[in-house]
C-alpha positions as CSV (number, residue, x, y, z in Angstrom):
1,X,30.9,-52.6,28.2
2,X,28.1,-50.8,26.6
3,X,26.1,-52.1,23.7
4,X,24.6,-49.1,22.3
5,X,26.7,-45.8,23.4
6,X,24.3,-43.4,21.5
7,X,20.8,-44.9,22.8
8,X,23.0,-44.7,26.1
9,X,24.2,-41.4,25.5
10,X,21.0,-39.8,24.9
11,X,19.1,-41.3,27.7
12,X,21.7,-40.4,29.9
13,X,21.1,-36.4,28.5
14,X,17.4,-37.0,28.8
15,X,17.0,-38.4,32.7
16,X,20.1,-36.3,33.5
17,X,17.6,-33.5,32.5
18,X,14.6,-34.5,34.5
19,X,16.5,-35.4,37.8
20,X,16.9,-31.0,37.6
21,X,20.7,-31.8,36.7
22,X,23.1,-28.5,35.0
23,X,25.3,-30.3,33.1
24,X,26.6,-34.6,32.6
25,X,29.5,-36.0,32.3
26,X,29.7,-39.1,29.3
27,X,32.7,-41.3,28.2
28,X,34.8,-39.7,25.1
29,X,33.8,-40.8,21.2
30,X,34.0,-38.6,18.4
31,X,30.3,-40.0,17.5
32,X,29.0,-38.7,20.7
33,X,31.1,-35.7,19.8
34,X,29.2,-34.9,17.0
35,X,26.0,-36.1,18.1
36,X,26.2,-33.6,20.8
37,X,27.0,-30.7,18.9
38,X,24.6,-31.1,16.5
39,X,22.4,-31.3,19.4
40,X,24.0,-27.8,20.6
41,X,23.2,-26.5,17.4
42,X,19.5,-27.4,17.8
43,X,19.4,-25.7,20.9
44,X,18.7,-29.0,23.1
45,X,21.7,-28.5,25.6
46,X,23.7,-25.8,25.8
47,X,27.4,-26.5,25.3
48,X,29.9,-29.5,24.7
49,X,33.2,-29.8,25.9
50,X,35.8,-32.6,26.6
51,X,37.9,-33.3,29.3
52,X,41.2,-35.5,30.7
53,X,43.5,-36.7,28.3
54,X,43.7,-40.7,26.5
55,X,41.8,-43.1,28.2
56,X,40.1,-40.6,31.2
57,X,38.4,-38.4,28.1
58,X,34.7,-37.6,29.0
59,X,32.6,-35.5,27.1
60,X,31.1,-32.8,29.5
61,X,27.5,-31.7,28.4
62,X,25.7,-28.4,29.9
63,X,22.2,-28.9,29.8
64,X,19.6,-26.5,28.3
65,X,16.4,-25.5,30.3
66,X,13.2,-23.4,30.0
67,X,12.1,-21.9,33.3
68,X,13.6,-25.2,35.5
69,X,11.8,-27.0,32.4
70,X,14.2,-29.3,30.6
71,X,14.3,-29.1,26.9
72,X,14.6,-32.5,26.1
73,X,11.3,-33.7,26.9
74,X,11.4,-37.4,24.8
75,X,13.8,-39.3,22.9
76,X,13.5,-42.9,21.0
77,X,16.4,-44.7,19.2
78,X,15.2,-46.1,15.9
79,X,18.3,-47.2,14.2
80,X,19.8,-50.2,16.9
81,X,22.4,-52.6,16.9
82,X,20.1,-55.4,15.7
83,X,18.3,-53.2,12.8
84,X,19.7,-50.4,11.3
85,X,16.9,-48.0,9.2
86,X,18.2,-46.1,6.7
87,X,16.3,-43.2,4.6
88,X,16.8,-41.5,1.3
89,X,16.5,-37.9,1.4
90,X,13.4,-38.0,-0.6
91,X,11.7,-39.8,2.1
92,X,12.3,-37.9,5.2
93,X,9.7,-35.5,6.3
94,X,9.3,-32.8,9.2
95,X,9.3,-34.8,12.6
96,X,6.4,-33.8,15.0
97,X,4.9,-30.9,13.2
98,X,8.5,-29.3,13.3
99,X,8.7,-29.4,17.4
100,X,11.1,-32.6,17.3
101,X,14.1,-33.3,15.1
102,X,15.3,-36.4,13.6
103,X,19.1,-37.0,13.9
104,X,21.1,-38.6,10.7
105,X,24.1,-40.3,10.2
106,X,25.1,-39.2,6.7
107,X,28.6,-39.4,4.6
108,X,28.5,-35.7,5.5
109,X,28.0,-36.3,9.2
110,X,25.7,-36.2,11.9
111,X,22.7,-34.0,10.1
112,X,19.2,-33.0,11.5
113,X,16.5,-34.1,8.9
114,X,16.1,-30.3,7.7
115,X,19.7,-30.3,7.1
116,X,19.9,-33.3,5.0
117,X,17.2,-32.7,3.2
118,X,18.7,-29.5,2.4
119,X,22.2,-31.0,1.6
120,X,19.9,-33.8,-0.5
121,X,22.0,-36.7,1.6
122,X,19.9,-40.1,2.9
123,X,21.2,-42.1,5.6
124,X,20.8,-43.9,8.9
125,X,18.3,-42.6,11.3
126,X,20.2,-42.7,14.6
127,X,17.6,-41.3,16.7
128,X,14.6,-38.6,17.3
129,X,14.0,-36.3,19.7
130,X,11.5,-33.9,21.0
């Protein structure tokens, strides 16, 4: 069993990344779902599709890359099982000089900072990544 399927998930899209891998195959959750497509629409990785039916679902992610450079070059997970953080959307502010994005979940779904901020929604701060 897995404690923490997001700080999971993106690890798994970060190291899959620097081992030179094209694409990684994840167990099925509409979080990671989302997560990953907001992450598509970043332009992180490059596609998100999912696979098998009921229990064999995985969610297949193509990675992005820059000249054999991945693009994912750091994540952390701020938001964990023992502490969740949560923001206003007052409070949140451009995440490394606007080269990294900090991921949200909101009432209006998984949001980059820019977006919520834009959509005026606080939430929990799942993760960043640069």
């Amino acid at each position: 069993m897995i404690a923490d399927p997001i700080g999971d998930m993106i690890v798994q899209i970060k190291n899959a990344g620097e081992a030179g891998k094209d694409a990684v195959s994840l167990p099925y959750s509409k979080l990671k779902e989302a997560v990953a497509h907001c992450l598509a629409k970043e332009g992180y990785i490059k596609s998100v599709s999912q696979k098998g039916k009921k229990l064999e679902k995985t969610l297949e992610i193509e990675l992005f890359r820059d000249n054999d450079i991945p693009r994912i070059r750091g994540v952390k997970r701020i938001s964990k099982l023992s502490r969740r953080i949560y923001t206003k959307a007052k409070d949140l502010k451009v995440y490394n000089a606007g080269f990294g994005r900090i991921i949200l979940s909101t009432p209006k779904g998984i949001l980059t900072e820019v977006d919520a901020k834009k959509e005026n929604v606080g939430g929990e701060i799942l993760f960043t990544i640069w």
